[in-house]
BATIMI-993852 format. One record per residue (C-alpha): x, y, z; residue number from 1; residue in one letter. Coordinates in steps of 0.05 Angstrom, whole numbers. Example, Ala and Ser with C-alpha at 12.3 -4.5 7.8 and 13.67 -1.06 7.14 Angstrom:
BATIMI-993852
KERO        u        v        w     k   r
KERO      246      -90      156     1   A
KERO      273      -21      143     2   S
***
This chain:
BATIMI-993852
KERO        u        v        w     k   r
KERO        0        0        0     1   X
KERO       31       67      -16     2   X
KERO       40      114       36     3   X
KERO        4      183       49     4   X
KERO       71      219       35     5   X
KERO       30      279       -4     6   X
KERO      -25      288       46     7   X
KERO       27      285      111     8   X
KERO       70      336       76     9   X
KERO        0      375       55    10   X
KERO      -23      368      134    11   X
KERO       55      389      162    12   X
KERO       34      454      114    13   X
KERO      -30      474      132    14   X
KERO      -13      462      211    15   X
KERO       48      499      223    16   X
KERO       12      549      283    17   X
KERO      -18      531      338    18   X
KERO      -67      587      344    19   X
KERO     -136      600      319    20   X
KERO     -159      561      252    21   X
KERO     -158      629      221    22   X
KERO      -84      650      247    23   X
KERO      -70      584      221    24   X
KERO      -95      594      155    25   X
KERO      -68      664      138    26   X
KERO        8      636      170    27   X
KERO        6      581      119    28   X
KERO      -12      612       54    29   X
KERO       37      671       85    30   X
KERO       94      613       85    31   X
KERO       71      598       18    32   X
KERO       69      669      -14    33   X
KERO      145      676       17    34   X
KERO      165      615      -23    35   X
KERO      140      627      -83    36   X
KERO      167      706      -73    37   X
KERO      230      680      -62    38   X
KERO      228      634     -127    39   X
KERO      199      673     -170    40   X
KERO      238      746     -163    41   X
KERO      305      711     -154    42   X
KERO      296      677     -220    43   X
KERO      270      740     -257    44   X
KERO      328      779     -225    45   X
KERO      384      730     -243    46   X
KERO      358      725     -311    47   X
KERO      359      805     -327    48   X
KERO      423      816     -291    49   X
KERO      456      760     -343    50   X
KERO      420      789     -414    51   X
KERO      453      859     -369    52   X
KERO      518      827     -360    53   X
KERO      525      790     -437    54   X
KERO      494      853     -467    55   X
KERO      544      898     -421    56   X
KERO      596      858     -458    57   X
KERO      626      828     -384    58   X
KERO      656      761     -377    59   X
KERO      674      767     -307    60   X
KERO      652      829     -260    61   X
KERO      682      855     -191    62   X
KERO      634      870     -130    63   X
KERO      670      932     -127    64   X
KERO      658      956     -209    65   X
KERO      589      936     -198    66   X
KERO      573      976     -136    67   X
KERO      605     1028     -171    68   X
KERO      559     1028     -234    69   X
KERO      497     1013     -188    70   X
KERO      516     1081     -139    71   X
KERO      546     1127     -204    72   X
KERO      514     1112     -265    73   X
KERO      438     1069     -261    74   X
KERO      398     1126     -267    75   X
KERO      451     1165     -304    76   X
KERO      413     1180     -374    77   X
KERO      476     1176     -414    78   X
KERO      488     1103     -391    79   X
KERO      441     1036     -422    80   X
KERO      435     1009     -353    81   X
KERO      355     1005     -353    82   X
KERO      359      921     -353    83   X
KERO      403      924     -285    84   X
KERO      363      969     -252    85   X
KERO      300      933     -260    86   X
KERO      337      873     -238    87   X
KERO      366      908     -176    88   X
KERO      285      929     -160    89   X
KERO      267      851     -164    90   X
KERO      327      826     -123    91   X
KERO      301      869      -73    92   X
KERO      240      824      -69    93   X
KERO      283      760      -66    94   X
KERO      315      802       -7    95   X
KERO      254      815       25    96   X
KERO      220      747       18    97   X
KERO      279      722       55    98   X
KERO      273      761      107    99   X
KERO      203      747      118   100   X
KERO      230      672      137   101   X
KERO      249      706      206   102   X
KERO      210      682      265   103   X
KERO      217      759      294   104   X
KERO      150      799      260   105   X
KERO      189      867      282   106   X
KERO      246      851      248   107   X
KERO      217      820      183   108   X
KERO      164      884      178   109   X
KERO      229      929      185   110   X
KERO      270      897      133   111   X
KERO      218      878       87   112   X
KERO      187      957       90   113   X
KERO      267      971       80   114   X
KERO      271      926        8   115   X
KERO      200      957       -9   116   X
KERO      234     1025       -6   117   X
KERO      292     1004      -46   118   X
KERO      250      957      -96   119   X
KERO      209     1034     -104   120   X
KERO      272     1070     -109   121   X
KERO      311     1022     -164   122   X
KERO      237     1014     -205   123   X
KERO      244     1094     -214   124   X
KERO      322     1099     -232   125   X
KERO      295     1042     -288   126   X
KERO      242     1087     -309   127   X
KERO      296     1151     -322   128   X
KERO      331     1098     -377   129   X
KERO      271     1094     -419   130   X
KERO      265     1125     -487   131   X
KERO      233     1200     -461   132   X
KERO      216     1220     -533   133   X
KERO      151     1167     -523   134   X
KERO      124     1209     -464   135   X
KERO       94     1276     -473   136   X
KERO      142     1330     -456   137   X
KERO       89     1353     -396   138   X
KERO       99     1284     -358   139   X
KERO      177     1276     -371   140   X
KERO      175     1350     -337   141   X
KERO      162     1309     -268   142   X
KERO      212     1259     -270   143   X
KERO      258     1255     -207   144   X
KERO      334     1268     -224   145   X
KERO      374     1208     -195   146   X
KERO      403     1246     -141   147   X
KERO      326     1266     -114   148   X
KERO      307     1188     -117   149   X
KERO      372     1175      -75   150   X
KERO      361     1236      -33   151   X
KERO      274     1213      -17   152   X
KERO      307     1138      -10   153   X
KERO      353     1159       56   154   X
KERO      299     1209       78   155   X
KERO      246     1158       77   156   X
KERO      300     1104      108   157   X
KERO      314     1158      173   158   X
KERO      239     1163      182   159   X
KERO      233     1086      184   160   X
KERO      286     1075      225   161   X
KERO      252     1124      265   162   X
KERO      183     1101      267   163   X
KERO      214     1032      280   164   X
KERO      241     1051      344   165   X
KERO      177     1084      366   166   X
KERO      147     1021      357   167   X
KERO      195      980      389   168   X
KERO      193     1025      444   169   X
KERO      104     1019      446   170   X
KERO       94     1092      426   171   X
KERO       49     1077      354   172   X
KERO       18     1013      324   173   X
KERO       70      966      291   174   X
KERO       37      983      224   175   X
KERO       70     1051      229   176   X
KERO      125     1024      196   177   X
KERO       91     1007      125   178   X
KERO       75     1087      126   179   X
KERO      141     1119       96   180   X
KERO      139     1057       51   181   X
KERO       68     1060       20   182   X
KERO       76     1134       13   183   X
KERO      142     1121      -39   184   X
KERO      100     1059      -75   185   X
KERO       39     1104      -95   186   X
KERO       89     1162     -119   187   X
KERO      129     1101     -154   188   X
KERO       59     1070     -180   189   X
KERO       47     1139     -213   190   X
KERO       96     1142     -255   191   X
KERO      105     1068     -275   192   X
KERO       33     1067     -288   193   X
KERO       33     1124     -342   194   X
KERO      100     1107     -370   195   X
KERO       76     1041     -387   196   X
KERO        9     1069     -414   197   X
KERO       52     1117     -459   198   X
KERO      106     1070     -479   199   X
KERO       66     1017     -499   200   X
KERO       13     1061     -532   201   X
KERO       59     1090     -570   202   X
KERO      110     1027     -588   203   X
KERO       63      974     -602   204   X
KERO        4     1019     -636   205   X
KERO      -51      993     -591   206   X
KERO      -89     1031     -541   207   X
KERO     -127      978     -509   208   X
KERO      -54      949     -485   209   X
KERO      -37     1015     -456   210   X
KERO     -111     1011     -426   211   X
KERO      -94      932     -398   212   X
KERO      -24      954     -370   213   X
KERO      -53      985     -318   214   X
KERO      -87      927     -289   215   X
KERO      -19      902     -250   216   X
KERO      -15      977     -227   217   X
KERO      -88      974     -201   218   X
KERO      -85      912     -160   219   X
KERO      -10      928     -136   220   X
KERO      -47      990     -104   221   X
KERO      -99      944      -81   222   X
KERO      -47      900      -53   223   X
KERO      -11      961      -21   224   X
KERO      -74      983       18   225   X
KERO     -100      908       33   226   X
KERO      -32      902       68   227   X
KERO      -37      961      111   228   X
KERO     -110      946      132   229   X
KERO      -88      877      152   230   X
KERO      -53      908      216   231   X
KERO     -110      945      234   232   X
KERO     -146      881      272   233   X
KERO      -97      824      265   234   X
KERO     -127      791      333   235   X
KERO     -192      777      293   236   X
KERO     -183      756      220   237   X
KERO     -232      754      169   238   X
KERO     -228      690      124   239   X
KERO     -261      735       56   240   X
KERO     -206      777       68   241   X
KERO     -154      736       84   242   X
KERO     -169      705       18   243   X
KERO     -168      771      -16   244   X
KERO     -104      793       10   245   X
KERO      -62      736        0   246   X
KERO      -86      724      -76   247   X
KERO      -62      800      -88   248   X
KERO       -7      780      -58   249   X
KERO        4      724      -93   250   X
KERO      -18      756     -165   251   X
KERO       13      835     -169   252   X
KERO       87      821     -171   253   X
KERO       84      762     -225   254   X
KERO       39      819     -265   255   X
KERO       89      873     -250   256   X
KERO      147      827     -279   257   X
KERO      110      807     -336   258   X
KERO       94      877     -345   259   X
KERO      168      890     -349   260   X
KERO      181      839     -407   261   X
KERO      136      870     -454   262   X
KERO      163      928     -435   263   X
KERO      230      906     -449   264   X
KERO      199      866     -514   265   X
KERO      164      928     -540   266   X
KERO      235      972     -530   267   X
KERO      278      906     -571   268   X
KERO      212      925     -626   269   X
KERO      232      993     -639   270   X
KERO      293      992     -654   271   X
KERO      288      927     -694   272   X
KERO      228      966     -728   273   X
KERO      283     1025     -738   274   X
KERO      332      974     -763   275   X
KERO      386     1004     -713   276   X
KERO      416      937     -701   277   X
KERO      440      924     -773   278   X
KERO      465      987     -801   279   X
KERO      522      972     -841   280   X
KERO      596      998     -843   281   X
KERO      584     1004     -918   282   X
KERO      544     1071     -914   283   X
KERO      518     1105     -977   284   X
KERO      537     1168    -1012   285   X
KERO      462     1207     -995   286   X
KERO      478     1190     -922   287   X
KERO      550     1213     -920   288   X
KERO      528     1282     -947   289   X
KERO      507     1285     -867   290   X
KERO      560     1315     -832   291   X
KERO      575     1338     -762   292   X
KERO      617     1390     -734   293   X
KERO      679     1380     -691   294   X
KERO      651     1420     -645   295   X
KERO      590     1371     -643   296   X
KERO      630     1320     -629   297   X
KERO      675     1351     -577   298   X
KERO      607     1365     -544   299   X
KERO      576     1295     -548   300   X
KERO      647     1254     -526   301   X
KERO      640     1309     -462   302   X
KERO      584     1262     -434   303   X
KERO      635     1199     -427   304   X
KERO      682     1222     -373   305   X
KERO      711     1156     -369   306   X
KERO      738     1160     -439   307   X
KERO      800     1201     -451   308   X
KERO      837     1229     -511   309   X
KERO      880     1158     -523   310   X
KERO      815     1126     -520   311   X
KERO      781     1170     -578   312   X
KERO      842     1163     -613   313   X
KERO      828     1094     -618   314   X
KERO      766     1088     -643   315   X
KERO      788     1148     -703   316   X
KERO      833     1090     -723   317   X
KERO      783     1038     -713   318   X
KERO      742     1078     -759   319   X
KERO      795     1071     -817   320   X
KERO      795      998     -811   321   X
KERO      860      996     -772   322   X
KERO      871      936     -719   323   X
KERO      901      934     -647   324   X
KERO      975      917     -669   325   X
KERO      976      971     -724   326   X
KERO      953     1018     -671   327   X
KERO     1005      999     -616   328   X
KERO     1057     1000     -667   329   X
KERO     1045     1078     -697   330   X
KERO     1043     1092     -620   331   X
KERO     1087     1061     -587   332   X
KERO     1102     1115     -534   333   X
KERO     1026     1108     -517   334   X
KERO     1024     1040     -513   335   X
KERO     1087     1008     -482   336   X
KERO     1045      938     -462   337   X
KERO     1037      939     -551   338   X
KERO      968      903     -579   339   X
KERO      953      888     -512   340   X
KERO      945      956     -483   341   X
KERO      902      972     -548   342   X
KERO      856      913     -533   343   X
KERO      845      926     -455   344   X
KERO      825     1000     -476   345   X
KERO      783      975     -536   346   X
KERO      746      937     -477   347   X
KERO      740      994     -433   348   X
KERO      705     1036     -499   349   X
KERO      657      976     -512   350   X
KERO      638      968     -432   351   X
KERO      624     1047     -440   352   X
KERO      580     1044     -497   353   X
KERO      540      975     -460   354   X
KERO      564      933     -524   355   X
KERO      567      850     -515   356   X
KERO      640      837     -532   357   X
KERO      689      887     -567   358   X
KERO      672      880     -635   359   X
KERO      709      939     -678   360   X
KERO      653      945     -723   361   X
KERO      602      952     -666   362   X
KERO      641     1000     -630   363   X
KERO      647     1043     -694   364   X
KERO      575     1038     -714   365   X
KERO      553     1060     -642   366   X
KERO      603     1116     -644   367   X
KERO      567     1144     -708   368   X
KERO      499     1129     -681   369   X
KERO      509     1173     -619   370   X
KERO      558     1232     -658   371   X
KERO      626     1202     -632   372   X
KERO      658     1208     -701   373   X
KERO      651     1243     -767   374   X
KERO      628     1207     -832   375   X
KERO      696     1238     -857   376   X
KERO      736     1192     -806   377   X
KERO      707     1132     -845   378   X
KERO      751     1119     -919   379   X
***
């Protein structure tokens, strides 16, 4: 006879308090909801931060380049770093979702309101990498700079810290916490809800999926207020909404990630749609009769302070179909390591420009696509 394996681990489940049926039954779908938080948003974040890393051109990255990037340049418009930055605001719910595994409530609220503050703050820095020219000019006019979203973030992390102790101390209700929290979610929810109205209006031609992406931003505000009633009268639960909470639980943050993929899907559209990957080297005589001023391109090489004269001396050559040992060899007092110090600075331009790899061609086709070189430079 087989053994009840399924129904024992089933009963171990559902029967992991020993308080009311109710308390019971909200703890174990809670247990559930972590689990499958923890699942889901660590897979979703791993997966971005590797299309990031192959698309960033990276075989290998240090903790200490990328906390750089993540504290200098996500947010930075003249950086591609949109993909991390959505995948830092997801690993912030893998973050919080362990947490919640604590057995202290005080500290899992604090923490998790902590990651819910940082998920907000990251979701907005990914929202300043989007193409603006798809909003209207009135609602780009609101967008936070990065240094306000950083500056709100520590503001709203002193007044939880705050609040927390207050509450430790048995001053104000332990749902004081959520408060600094829920008030950065519906100033987030604003703008993601509008962008992605906008964006997708605009790049996939259809207004009724502008009109259904705002159904994850509805119930993630249901969620949002569900969650802060739920502390109001936590001694005497209510099985409807018990129910009601936990499957908004359980349903806004796989919307909101699926949201983000056709976002991300609809962005890969446009430029296939303007052809931008596959512009060849070979460039015709109509186009050529284009040209830009060197003062044009002294002013657009200004924005990438991390690339210095060697470095656009480099890529002139590049543009003439010149290789790394060619290069080392004309300059040989600027290159004493020869082809190799070419190559390792050849890396540094395509990690600049977020290329996969150091391809010469790439790297000379996304010079002339952002006004790096002249047509002229090309024979």
């Amino acid at each position: 006879m087989r053994r009840p394996y399924p129904l024992l681990l089933i009963s171990l489940l559902f029967s992991s308090c020993t308080d009311t049926p109710d308390n019971n039954f909200e703890h174990s779908i809670g247990h559930v909801h972590t689990i499958w938080l923890i699942l889901l948003s660590g897979f979703s974040a791993s997966i971005l931060f590797f299309i990031w890393k192959n698309l960033a051109g990276y075989s290998r990255i240090r903790l200490t380049t990328l906390f750089g990037i993540i504290t200098q340049k996500v947010g930075d418009e003249k950086n591609d770093l949109g993909i991390l930055a959505l995948s830092l605001a997801i690993l912030c719910w893998f973050i919080s979702g362990i947490f919640s595994l604590l057995p202290n409530p005080f500290i899992t609220l604090l923490a998790t309101s902590i990651c819910s503050s940082l998920n907000s703050c990251f979701l907005l820095l990914f929202l300043r990498h989007l193409d603006k020219e798809d909003l209207p000019a009135g609602f780009r006019a609101y967008f936070p700079s990065r240094h306000t979203i950083w500056t709100v973030f520590i503001i709203l992390l002193l007044a939880t810290l705050a609040i927390a102790g207050s509450v430790y101390a048995g001053i104000v209700p332990g749902f004081a916490i959520l408060l600094p929290d829920l008030a950065f979610s519906l100033y987030t929810l604003y703008f993601i809800g509008f962008s992605f109205f906008y964006l997708l209006t605009a790049r996939m031609k259809s207004l009724a999926l502008g009109i259904l992406s705002a159904v994850p931003i509805i119930i993630t505000l249901l969620a949002e207020l569900c969650r802060l009633v739920s502390f109001q009268d936590p001694e005497n639960p209510n099985w409807g909404f018990i129910l009601t909470n936990q499957t908004l639980l359980f349903t806004y943050k796989p919307l909101l990630i699926i949201s983000y993929f056709v976002l991300i899907y609809s962005w890969q559209l446009k430029r296939i749609n303007r052809n931008e990957p596959g512009l060849p080297l070979n460039i015709s005589q109509a186009t050529r009769t284009t040209t830009i001023s060197d003062t044009n391109v002294q002013s657009n090489r200004a924005h990438y302070r991390n690339l210095g004269s060697k470095d656009w001396m480099i890529l002139e050559w590049l543009a003439r179909g010149e290789k790394a040992t060619s290069i080392a060899a004309a300059n040989a007092s600027e290159f004493p390591n020869g082809a190799k110090g070419v190559d390792d600075r050849i890396s540094a331009i395509a990690r600049e420009f977020q290329l996969a790899g150091q391809s010469q061609m790439k790297i000379v086709v996304a010079a002339l696509k952002r006004g790096l070189l002249k047509l002229e430079d090309i024979p």
